[in-house]
C-alpha positions as CSV (number, residue, x, y, z in Angstrom):
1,X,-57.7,54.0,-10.2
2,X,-55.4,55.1,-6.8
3,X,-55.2,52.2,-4.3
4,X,-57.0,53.3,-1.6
5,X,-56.4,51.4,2.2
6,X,-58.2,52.0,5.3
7,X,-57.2,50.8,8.8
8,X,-60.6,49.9,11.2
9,X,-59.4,49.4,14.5
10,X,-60.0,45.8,15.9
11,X,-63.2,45.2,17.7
12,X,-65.2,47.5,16.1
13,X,-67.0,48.3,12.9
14,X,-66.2,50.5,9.9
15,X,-67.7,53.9,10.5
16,X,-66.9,55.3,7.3
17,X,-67.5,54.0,3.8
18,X,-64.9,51.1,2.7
19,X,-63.2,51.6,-0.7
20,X,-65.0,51.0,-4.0
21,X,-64.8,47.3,-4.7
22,X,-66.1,44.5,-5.8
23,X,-64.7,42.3,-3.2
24,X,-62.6,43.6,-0.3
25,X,-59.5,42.0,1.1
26,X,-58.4,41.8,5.0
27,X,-54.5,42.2,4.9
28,X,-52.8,39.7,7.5
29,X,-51.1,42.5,8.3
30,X,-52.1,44.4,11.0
31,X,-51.3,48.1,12.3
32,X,-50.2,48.1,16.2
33,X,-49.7,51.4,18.1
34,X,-45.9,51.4,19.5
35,X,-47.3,52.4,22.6
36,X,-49.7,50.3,23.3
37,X,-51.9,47.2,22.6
38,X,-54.7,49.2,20.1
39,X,-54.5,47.3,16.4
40,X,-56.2,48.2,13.3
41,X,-57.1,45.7,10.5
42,X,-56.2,46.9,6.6
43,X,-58.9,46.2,4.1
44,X,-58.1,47.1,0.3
45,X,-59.7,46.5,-2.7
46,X,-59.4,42.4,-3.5
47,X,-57.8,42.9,-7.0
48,X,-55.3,45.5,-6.2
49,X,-54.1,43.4,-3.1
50,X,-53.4,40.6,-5.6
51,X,-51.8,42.7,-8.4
52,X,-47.8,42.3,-8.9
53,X,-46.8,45.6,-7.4
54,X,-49.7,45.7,-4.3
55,X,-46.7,45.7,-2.2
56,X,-44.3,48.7,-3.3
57,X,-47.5,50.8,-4.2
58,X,-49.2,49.8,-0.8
59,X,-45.9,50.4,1.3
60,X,-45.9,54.2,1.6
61,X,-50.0,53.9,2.4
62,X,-49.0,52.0,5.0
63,X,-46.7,53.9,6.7
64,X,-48.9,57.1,6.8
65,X,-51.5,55.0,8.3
66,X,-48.6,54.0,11.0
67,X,-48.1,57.3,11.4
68,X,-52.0,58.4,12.1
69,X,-52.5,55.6,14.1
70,X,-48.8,56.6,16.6
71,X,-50.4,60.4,16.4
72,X,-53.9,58.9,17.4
73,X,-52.4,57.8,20.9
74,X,-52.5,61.2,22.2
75,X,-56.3,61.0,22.1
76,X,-56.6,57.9,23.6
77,X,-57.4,56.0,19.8
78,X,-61.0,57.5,20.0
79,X,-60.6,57.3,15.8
80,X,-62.2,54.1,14.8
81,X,-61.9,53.6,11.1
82,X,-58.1,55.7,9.1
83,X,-58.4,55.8,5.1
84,X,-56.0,57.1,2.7
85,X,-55.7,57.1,-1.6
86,X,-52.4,59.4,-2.2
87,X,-50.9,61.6,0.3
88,X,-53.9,62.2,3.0
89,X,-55.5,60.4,5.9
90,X,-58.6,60.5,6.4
91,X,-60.1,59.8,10.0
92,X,-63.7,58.9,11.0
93,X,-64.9,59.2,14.6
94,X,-67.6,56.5,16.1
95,X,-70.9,57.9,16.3
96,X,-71.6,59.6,19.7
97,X,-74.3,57.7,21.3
98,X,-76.6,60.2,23.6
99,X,-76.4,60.3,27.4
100,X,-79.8,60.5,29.4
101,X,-79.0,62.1,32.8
């Protein structure tokens, strides 16, 4: 089973599905843009996170996750919720809430 990490940025809620688990697992470790003050929150699978290699198979997760989260700064972090299991990152967008005019 890949380890699969997602990133949910801090003050909100996961909009997408969080990985299969029994138990999930917030990382202390925390994803901050370089450019400014947005932070995201990693959540993994409990037993993986615990496992004697979590942090050389979780290292490379975490840096594409860096790197979606840098890229994300051009759109002003509107991406709530970054997952990846391999070599893509996947992004979901908060639900657009109508506008009454």
């Amino acid at each position: 089973m890949p380890l699969i990490l997602a990133a949910i940025r801090t003050g909100q809620d996961p909009v997408g599905k969080l990985p299969e688990a029994a138990f999930h697992r917030w990382l202390d470790d925390s994803i901050q843009c370089p450019k400014c003050s947005a932070t995201y929150n990693l959540v993994c699978d409990y037993n993986a996170s615990v496992g004697r290699f979590f942090e050389e198979e979780s290292r490379r997760l975490i840096l594409m996750l860096q790197k979606a989260i840098f890229l994300g700064h051009a759109n002003g972090h509107r991406v709530a919720h970054f997952e990846t299991a391999g070599v893509v990152v996947t992004s979901f967008l908060p639900e657009k809430k109508p506008t009454v005019h």
